[in-house]
DRENSE-974623 format. One line per field, with one value per residue (C-alpha): residue in three letters; chain; x, y, z. Coordinates in pm, whole numbers, plus 50000, padded with zeros to 5 digits. Example, Ala and Ser with C-alpha at 12.3 -4.5 7.8 and 13.67 -1.06 7.14 Angstrom:
REM DRENSE-974623
r = c(ALA/SER)
c = c(A/A)
xx = c(51230/51367)
yy = c(49550/49894)
zz = c(50780/50714)
//
This chain:
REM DRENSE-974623
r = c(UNK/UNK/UNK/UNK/UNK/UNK/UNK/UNK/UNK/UNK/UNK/UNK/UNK/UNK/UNK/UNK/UNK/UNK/UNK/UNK/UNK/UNK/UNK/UNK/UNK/UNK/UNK/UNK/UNK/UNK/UNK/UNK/UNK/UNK/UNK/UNK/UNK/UNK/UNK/UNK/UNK/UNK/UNK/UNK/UNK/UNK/UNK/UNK/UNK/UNK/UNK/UNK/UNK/UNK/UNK/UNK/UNK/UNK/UNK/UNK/UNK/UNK/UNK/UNK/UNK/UNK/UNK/UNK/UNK/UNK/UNK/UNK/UNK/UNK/UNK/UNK/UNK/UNK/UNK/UNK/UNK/UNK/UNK/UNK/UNK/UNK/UNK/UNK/UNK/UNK/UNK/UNK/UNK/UNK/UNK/UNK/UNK/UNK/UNK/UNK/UNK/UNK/UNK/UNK/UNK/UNK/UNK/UNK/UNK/UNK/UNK/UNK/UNK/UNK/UNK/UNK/UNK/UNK/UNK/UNK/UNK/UNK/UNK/UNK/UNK/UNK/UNK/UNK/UNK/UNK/UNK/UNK/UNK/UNK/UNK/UNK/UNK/UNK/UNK/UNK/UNK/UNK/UNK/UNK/UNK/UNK/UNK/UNK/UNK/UNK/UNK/UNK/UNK/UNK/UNK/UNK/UNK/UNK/UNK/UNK/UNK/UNK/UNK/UNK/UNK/UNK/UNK/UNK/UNK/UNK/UNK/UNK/UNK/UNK/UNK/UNK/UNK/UNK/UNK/UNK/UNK/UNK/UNK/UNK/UNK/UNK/UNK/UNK/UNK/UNK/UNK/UNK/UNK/UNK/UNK/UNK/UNK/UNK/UNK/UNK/UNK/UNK/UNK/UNK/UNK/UNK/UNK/UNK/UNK/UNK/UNK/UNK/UNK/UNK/UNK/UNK/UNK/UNK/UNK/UNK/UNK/UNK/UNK/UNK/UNK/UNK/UNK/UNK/UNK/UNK/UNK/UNK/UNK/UNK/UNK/UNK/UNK/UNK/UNK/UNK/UNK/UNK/UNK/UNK/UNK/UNK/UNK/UNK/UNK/UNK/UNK/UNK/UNK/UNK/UNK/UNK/UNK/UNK/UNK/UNK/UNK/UNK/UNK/UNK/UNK/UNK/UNK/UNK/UNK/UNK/UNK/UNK/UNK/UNK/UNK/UNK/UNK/UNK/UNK/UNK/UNK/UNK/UNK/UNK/UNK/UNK/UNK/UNK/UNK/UNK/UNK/UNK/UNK/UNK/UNK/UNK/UNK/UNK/UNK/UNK/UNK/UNK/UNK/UNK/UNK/UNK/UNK/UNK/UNK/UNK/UNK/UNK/UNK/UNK/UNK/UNK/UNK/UNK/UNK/UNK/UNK/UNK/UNK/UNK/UNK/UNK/UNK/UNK/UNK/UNK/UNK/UNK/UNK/UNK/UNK/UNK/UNK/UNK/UNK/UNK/UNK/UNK/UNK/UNK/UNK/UNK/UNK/UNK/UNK/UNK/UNK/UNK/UNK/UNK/UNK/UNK/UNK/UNK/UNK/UNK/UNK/UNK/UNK/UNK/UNK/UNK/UNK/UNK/UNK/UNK/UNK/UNK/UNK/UNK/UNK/UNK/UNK/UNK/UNK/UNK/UNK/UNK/UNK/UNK/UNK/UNK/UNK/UNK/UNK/UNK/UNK/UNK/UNK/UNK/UNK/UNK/UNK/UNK/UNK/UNK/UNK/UNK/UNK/UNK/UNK/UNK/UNK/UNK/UNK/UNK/UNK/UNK/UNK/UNK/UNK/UNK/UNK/UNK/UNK/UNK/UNK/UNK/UNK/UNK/UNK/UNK/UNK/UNK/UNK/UNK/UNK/UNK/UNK/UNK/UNK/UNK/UNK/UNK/UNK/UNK/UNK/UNK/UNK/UNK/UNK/UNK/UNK/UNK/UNK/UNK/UNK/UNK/UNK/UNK/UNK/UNK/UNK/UNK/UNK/UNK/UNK/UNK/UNK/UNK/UNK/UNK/UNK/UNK/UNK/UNK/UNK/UNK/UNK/UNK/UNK/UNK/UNK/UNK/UNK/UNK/UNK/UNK/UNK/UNK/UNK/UNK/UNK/UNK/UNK/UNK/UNK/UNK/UNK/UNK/UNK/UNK/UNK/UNK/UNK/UNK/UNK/UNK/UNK/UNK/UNK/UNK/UNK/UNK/UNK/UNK/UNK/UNK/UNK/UNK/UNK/UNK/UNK/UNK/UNK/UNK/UNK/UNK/UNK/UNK/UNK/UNK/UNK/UNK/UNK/UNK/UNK/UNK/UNK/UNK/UNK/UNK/UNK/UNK/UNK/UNK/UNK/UNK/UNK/UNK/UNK/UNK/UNK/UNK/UNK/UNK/UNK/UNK/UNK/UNK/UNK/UNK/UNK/UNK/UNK/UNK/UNK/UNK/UNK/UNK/UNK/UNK/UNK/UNK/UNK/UNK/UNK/UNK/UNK/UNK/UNK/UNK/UNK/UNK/UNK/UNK/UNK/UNK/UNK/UNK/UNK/UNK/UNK/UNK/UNK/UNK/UNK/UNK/UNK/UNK/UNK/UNK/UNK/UNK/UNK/UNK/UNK/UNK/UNK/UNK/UNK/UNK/UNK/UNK/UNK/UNK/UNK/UNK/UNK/UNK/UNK/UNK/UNK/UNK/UNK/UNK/UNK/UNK/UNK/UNK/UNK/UNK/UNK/UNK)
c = c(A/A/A/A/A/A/A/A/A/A/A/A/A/A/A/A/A/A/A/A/A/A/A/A/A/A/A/A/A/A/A/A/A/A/A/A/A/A/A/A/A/A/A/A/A/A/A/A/A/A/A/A/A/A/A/A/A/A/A/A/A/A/A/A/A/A/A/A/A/A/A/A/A/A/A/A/A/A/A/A/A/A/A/A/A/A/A/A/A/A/A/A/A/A/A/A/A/A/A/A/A/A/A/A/A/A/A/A/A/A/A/A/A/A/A/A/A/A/A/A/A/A/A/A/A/A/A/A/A/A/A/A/A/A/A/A/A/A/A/A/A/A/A/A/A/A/A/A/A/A/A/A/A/A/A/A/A/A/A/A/A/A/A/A/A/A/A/A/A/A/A/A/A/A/A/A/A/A/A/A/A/A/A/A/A/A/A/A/A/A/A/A/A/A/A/A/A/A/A/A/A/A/A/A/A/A/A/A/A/A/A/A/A/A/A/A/A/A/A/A/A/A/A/A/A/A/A/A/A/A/A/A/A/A/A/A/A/A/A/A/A/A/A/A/A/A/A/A/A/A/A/A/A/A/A/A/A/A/A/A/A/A/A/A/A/A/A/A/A/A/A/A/A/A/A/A/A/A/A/A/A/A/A/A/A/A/A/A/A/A/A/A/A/A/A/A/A/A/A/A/A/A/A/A/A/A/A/A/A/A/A/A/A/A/A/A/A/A/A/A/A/A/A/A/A/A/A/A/A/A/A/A/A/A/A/A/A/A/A/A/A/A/A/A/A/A/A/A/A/A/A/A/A/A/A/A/A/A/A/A/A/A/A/A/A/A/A/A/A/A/A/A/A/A/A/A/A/A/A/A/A/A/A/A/A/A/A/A/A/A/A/A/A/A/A/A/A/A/A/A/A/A/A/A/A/A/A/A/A/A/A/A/A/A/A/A/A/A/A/A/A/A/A/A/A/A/A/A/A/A/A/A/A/A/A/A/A/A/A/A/A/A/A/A/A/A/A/A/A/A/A/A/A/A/A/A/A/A/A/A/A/A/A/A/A/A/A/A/A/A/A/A/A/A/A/A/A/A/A/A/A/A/A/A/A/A/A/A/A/A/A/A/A/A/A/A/A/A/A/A/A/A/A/A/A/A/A/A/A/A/A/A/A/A/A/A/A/A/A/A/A/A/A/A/A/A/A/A/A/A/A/A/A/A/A/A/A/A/A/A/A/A/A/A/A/A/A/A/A/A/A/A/A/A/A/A/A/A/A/A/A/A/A/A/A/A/A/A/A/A/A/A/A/A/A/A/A/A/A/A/A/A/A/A/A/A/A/A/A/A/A/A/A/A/A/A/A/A/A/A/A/A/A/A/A/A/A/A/A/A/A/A/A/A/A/A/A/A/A/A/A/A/A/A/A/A/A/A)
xx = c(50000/50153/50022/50126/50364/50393/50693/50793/51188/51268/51310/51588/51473/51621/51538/51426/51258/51014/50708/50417/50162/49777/49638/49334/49181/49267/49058/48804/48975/49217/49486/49326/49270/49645/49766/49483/49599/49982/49846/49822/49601/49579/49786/50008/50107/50394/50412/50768/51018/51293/51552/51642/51907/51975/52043/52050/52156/52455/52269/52071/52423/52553/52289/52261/52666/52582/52323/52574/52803/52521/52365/52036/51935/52143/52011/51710/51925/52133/51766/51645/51961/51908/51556/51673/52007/51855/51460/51453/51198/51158/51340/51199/50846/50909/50994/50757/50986/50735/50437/50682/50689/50320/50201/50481/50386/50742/50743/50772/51108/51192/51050/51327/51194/51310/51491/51734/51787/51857/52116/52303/52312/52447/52703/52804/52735/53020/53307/53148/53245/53572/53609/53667/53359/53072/52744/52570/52787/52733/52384/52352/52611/52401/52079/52279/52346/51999/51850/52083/51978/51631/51627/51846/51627/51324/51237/50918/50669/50774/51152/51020/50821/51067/51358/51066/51048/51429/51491/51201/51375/51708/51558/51442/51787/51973/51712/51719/51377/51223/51121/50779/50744/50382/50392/50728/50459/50184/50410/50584/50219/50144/50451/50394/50004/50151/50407/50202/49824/49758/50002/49707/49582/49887/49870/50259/50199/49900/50035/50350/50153/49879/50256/50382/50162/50047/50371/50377/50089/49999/50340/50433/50134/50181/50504/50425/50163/50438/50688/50414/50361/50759/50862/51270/51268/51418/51190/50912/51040/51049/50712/50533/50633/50505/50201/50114/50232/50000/49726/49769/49793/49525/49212/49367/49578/49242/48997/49328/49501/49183/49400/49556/49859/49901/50255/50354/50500/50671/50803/50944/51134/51293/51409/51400/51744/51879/51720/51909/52231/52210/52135/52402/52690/52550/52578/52966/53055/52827/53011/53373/53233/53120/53455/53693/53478/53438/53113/53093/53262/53302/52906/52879/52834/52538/52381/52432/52231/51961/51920/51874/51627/51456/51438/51322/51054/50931/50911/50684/50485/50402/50295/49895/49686/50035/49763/49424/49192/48943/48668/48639/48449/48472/48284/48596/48856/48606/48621/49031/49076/48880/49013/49358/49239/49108/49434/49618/49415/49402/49767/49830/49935/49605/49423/49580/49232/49052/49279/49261/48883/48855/49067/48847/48550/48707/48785/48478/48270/48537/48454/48103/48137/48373/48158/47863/48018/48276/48047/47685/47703/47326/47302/47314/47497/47613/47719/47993/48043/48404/48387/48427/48480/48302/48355/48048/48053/47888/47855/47616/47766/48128/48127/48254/48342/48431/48348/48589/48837/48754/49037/49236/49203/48815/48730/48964/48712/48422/48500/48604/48300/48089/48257/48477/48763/48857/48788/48755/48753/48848/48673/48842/48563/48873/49187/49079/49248/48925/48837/49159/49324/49277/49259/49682/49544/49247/49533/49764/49506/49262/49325/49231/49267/49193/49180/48916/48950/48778/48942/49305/49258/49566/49814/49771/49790/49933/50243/50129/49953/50281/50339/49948/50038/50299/50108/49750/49627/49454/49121/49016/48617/48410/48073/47889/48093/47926/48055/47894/47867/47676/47318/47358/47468/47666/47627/47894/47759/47996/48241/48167/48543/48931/48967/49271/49051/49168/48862/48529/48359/48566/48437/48330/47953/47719/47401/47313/47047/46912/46878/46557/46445/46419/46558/46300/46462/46836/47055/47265/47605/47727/48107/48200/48000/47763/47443/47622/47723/47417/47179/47375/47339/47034/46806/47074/46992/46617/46411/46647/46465/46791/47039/47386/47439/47745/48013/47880/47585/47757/47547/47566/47502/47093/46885/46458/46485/46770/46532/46181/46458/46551/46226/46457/46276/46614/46890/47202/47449/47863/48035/48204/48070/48228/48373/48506/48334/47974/47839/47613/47463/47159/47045/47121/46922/46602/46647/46580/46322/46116/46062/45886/46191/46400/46714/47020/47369/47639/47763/47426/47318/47648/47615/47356/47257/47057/46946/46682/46362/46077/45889/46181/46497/46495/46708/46833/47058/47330/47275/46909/46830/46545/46378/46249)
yy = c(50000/50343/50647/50951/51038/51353/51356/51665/51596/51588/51222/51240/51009/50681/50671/50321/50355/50208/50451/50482/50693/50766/50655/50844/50898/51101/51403/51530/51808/51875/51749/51425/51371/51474/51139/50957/50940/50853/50587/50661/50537/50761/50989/50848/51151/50971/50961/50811/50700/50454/50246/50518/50373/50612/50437/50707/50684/50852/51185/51189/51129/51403/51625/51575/51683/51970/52066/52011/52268/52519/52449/52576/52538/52843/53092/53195/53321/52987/52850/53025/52929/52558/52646/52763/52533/52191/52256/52180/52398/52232/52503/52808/52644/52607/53004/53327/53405/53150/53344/53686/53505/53446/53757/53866/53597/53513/53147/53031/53160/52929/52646/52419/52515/52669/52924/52688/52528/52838/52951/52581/52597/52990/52861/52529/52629/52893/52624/52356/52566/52522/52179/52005/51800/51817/52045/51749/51630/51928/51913/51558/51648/51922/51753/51531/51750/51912/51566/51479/51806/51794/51467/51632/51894/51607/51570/51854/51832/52208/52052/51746/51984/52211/51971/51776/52122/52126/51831/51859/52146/51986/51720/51922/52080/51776/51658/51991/52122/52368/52392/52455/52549/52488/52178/52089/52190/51953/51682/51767/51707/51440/51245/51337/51261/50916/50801/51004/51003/51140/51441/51648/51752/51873/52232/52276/52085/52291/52636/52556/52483/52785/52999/52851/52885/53210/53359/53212/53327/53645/53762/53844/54050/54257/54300/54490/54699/54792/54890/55104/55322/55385/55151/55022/54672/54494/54614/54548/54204/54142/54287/54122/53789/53842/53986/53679/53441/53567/53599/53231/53136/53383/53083/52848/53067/53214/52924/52701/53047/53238/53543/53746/53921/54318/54335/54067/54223/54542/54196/54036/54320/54434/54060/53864/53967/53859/53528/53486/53611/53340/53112/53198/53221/52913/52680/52737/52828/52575/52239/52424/52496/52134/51987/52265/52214/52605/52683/52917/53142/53104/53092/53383/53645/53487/53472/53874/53855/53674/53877/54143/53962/53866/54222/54303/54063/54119/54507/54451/54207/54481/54732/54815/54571/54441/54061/54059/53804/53718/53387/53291/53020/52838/53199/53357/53170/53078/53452/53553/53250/53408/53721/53554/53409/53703/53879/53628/53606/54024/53977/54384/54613/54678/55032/55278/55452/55114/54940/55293/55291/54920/55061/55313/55084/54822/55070/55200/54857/54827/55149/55061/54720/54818/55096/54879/54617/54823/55157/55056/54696/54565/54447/54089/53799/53480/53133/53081/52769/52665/52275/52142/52459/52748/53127/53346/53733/53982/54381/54613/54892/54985/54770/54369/54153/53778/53535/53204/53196/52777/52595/52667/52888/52820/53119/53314/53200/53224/53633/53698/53521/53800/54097/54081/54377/54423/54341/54537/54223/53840/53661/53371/53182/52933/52762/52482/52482/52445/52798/52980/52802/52991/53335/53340/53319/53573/53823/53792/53939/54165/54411/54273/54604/54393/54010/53957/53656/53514/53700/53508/53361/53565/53381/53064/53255/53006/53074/53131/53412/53622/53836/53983/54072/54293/54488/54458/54473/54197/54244/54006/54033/53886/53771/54098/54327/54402/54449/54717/54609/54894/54799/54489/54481/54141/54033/53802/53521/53304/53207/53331/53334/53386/53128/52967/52912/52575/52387/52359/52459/52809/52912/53301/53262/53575/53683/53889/54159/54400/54756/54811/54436/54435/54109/53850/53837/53734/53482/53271/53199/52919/52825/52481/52477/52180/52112/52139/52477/52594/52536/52766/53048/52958/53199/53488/53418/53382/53317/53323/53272/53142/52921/52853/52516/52475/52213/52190/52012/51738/51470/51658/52011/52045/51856/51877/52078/52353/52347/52452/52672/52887/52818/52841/52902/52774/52617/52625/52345/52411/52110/51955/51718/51376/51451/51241/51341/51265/51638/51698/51391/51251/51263/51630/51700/51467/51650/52016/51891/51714/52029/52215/52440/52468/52297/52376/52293/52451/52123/52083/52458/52657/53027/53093/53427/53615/53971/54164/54297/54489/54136/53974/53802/53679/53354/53256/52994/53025/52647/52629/52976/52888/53192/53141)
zz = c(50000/49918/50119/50183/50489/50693/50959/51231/51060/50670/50508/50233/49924/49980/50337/50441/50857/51031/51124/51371/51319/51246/50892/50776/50447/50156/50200/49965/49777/49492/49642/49786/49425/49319/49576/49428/49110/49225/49371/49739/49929/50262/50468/50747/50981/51186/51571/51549/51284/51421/51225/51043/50765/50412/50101/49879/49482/49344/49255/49588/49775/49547/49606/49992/49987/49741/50045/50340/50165/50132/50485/50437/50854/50915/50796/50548/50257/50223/50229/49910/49762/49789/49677/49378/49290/49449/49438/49818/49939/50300/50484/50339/50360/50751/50746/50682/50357/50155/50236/50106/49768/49751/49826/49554/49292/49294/49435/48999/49046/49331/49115/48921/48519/48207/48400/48533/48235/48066/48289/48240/47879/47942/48119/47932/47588/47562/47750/47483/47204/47280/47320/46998/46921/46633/46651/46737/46998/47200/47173/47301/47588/47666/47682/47960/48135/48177/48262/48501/48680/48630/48841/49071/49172/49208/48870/48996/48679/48588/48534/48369/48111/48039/47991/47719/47562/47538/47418/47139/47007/47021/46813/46561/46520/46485/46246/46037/46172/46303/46616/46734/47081/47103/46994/47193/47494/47407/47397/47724/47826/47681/47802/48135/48166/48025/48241/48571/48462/48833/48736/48565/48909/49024/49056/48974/48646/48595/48682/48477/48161/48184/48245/47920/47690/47776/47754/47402/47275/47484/47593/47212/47165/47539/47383/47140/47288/47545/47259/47077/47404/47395/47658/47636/47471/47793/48059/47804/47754/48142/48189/47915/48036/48340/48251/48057/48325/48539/48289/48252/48556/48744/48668/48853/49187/49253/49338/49482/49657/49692/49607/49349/49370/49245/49286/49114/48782/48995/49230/48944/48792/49133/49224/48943/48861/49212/49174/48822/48989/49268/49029/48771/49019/49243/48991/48928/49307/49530/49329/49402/49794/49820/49740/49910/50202/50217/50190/50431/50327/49909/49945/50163/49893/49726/50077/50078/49756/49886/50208/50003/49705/50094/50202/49897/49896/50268/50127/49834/50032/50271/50052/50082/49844/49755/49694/49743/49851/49578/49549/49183/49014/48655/48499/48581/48417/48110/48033/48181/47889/47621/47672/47606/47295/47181/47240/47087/46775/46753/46709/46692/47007/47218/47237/47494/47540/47576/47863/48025/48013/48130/48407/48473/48448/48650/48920/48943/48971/49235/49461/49437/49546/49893/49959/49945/50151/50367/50431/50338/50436/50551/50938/50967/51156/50878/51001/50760/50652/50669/50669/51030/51232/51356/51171/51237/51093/51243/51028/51013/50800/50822/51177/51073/51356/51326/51629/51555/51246/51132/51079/50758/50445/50433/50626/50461/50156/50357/50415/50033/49900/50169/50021/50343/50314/50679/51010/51334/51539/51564/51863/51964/52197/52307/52175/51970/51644/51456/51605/51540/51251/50994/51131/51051/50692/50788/50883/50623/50360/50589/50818/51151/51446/51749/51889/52179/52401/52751/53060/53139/52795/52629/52858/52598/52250/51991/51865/51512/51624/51763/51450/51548/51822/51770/51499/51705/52023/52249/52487/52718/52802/53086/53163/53136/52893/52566/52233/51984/51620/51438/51550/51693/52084/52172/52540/52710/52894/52957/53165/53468/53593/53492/53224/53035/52723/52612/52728/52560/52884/52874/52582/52497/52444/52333/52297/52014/51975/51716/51926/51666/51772/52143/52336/52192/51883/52030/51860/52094/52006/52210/52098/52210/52529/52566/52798/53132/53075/52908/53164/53336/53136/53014/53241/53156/52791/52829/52526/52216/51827/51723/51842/51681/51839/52075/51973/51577/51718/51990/52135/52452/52260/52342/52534/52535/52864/52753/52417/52699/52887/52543/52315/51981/51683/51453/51542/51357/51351/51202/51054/50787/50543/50633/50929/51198/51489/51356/51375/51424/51595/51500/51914/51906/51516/51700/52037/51782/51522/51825/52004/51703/51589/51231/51161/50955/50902/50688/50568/50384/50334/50280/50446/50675/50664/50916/50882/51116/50927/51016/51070/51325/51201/50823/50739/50410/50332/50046/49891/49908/49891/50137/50362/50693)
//
């Protein structure tokens, strides 16, 4: 059986161990799929790894030296330097500097591809010339050469494609052909979908050949239009490219990344040109460091380049809108696609006037939609749904709070998809992951001015959440205080003492009212508290219309007397489709549709959206659209 294995310490290939750990299924998403299709058949996330013996094959050996000489531990410039000679990633995805290059849609030029290759030929077509040997004979020495790195680096699918591409048009030459890069590219995908059928949903493979093509047939044409408005034939060159790259490549980021980012083609032309330099100079100086055995110092000059391409980097990640967060569906990249074939087949420079006035346009539709959604924003509370966790937003107008951040990038989703574009507040009710786990992605693309936790709570702040605080503040509220968002008021109930808030039973639990409404139309957010805590709090609360069931819908969450106690009208479960746990429970669903009142769960509705009328609190639900 092959699965997939996730370890606390980096296994080189070759690495035969014995391993303990917890085998679950492949999960339901595009990259369940991805190990699907290579044949895995779960995910083992290891506990302990003993017997530990390395029987690594000449390259692996050879690149595992080429490594020792670069030491990419020490610091985070040696890191992006065996990034970018070796394709070993592993240390520079364990530091902040990877999230730099994705807000700069630089991380393709950490990626082993045609770049690489490039700069080999650069280097070892010049030396060749001198050597006295045929045409041909360089060509085919060449083409050694590139394979034997492209399975150094990991033979990624970006190094496999390019190095097809090469060797097509080597093929041709030798043969007395031309070359045709497009179709060099749709056999480099062909070859690959043949020996790796499973490698069409990897989004490497994908992003490399939406890059490629694009900057074949687009890049040419944004080219020109650059030249025509008088800009220098090099920086339109650079710029063109990387226009089209992202063009290309914008479809599939957005839905994967959920975001899009602005400073990509100002990134590229500041630090490209370190990158190439590392690169350039790497490749003759990291070989001579490995066998002198002085790496470092002989190395220590390219690390001065990459603490500055790093600097750099951090900079332009920093900068206002530098990436955005955006929700996109197949509409989207159906028309970013046609409007490259349209482009392509126009095949003449592009209208000044007419990009300025889809600027204009685009800018506009814009302003209207953040001042709708930042300003003008209607009052309402949504249950988010964000697979098995809790997220609930709270705005009315240009007040947006957040009670619970879900566990990963969902929420992050979850906001975009509700015209989210900042936040005043995160709640965090307690410190289980599947409340806080994503808000590190929440903060890296919204402004978020202040994190509110139980009283004592903020002595047991995860780790992750560090950088926040030193650029925010954090409140701790008790039983009592109230929050203000726009018109709704939000009433702590819970706990009644100095908390740690790493229990279920601490959690922050609220009671939100309408001002316009009057306290019969509350909505009881319970966190992860279950029956034994809610009959305590239960006469504070009083009669509630809805209630947002505590531990997404537990077996303990409600019972018939807490259901007489709060008389809900709706009650709202969280969870995840397929998950684990069995939430909500099918005790807890009978417990709610036996007393009389309305149920709903995100896993089966999506969003749940509730907004005070006139007539008492309105629910709709995004999937079924239904209205209660």
């Amino acid at each position: 059986m092959k699965v997939w294995l996730q370890t606390e310490e980096p296994l080189g290939a070759g690495t035969l161990c014995t391993v303990a750990g917890r085998l679950s299924k492949l999960p339901g998403n595009g990259w369940g799929r991805s190990l699907f299709m290579k044949g895995a058949s779960g995910v083992l996330r290891a506990v302990s790894v003993s017997d530990v013996e390395h029987r690594p094959s000449r390259i692996e050996a050879f690149r595992a030296k080429l490594l020792e000489a670069i030491n990419p531990a020490s610091d985070p410039a040696r890191a992006l330097l065996a990034g970018l000679l070796c394709g070993r990633t592993t240390e520079l995805s364990s530091d902040e500097s990877m999230e730099w290059f994705s807000q700069t849609g630089l991380t393709h030029l950490i990626a082993v591809s045609g770049g690489h290759l490039a700069c080999i030929v650069s280097l070892l077509g010049s030396s060749l010339l001198k050597l006295p040997m045929c045409f041909r004979t360089r060509l085919v020495l060449l083409q050694a050469v590139m394979f034997i790195y492209t399975m150094f680096t990991g033979g990624s699918p970006s190094a496999v494609r390019s190095f097809v591409m090469v060797a097509c048009a080597t093929a041709c030459r030798l043969l007395g052909r031309r070359a045709h890069p497009l179709s060099g590219l749709a056999l480099a995908a062909g070859i690959l979908a043949l020996m790796n059928p499973g490698v069409v949903f990897d989004v490497g493979f994908q992003l490399s050949l939406a890059s490629v093509l694009f900057i074949m047939l687009v890049a040419p044409v944004l080219r020109s239009t650059l030249c025509n408005w008088h800009i220098p034939d090099g920086l339109a060159d650079q710029v063109s490219i990387t226009l089209a790259a992202q063009w290309g490549t914008a479809p599939i980021v957005m839905p994967v990344f959920g975001s899009l980012s602005l400073i990509s083609p100002v990134a590229n032309i500041v630090v490209a040109p370190l990158f190439t330099c590392m690169l350039t100079a790497g490749l003759i100086l990291a070989p001579i460091a490995m066998y002198t055995g002085s790496g470092s110092w002989l190395l220590a000059p390219l690390a001065m380049v990459g603490d500055v391409a790093l600097f750099l980097t951090r900079a332009l990640s920093e900068v206002p809108w530098a990436s955005i967060a955006v929700e996109s569906g197949v509409l989207t990249g159906v028309l970013l696609y046609a409007a490259g074939a349209w482009c392509y087949m126009k095949w003449r420079p592009l209208c000044l006037r007419g990009l300025l006035a889809g600027l204009a346009v685009g800018l506009v539709v814009f302003a209207g939609d953040y001042a709708r959604w930042n300003v003008f924003a209607p009052a309402e509370v949504v249950v988010l749904d964000v697979g098995q966790g809790d997220a609930i937003l709270i705005r009315d107008g240009d007040r947006t709070v957040l009670v619970d951040a879900g566990v990963d990038e969902a929420t992050l989703r979850a906001l975009v998809r509700n015209h989210v574009y900042e936040l005043d507040a995160v709640v965090v009710t307690h410190w289980d992951r599947d409340h806080w786990g994503g808000l590190p992605a929440v903060m890296r693309q919204l402004p978020v001015r202040q994190l509110v936790v139980a009283h004592g709570a903020s002595d047991n702040v995860p780790s992750e959440l560090f950088t926040f605080m030193e650029n925010g503040s954090v409140e701790e509220v008790s039983a009592g205080d109230r929050l203000k968002v726009g018109s709704f008021s939000c009433s702590v109930l819970w706990p009644l003492s100095r908390v740690g808030g790493e229990e279920n039973s601490e959690s922050l639990v609220f009671s939100v009212v309408c001002d316009e409404l009057g306290q019969d139309q509350q909505i009881l957010l319970t966190g992860d508290t279950e029956v034994n805590e809610e009959h305590e709090y239960a006469r504070s609360a009083g009669n509630i219309s809805i209630l947002k069931m505590g531990h997404h819908g537990s077996r303990d969450s409600v019972d018939a007397t807490l259901m007489n106690e709060l008389d809900p009208e709706v009650a709202i479960a969280s969870a995840g489709a397929g998950n684990r746990y069995g939430h909500p429970n099918s005790k807890a669903i009978d417990t709610v549709v036996e007393y009389g009142a309305g149920f709903y769960c995100t896993r089966d509705v999506g969003d749940v959206t509730i907004r005070p009328t006139s007539a008492g609190l309105r629910l709709r639900t995004r999937r079924a659209n239904s209205i209660q």
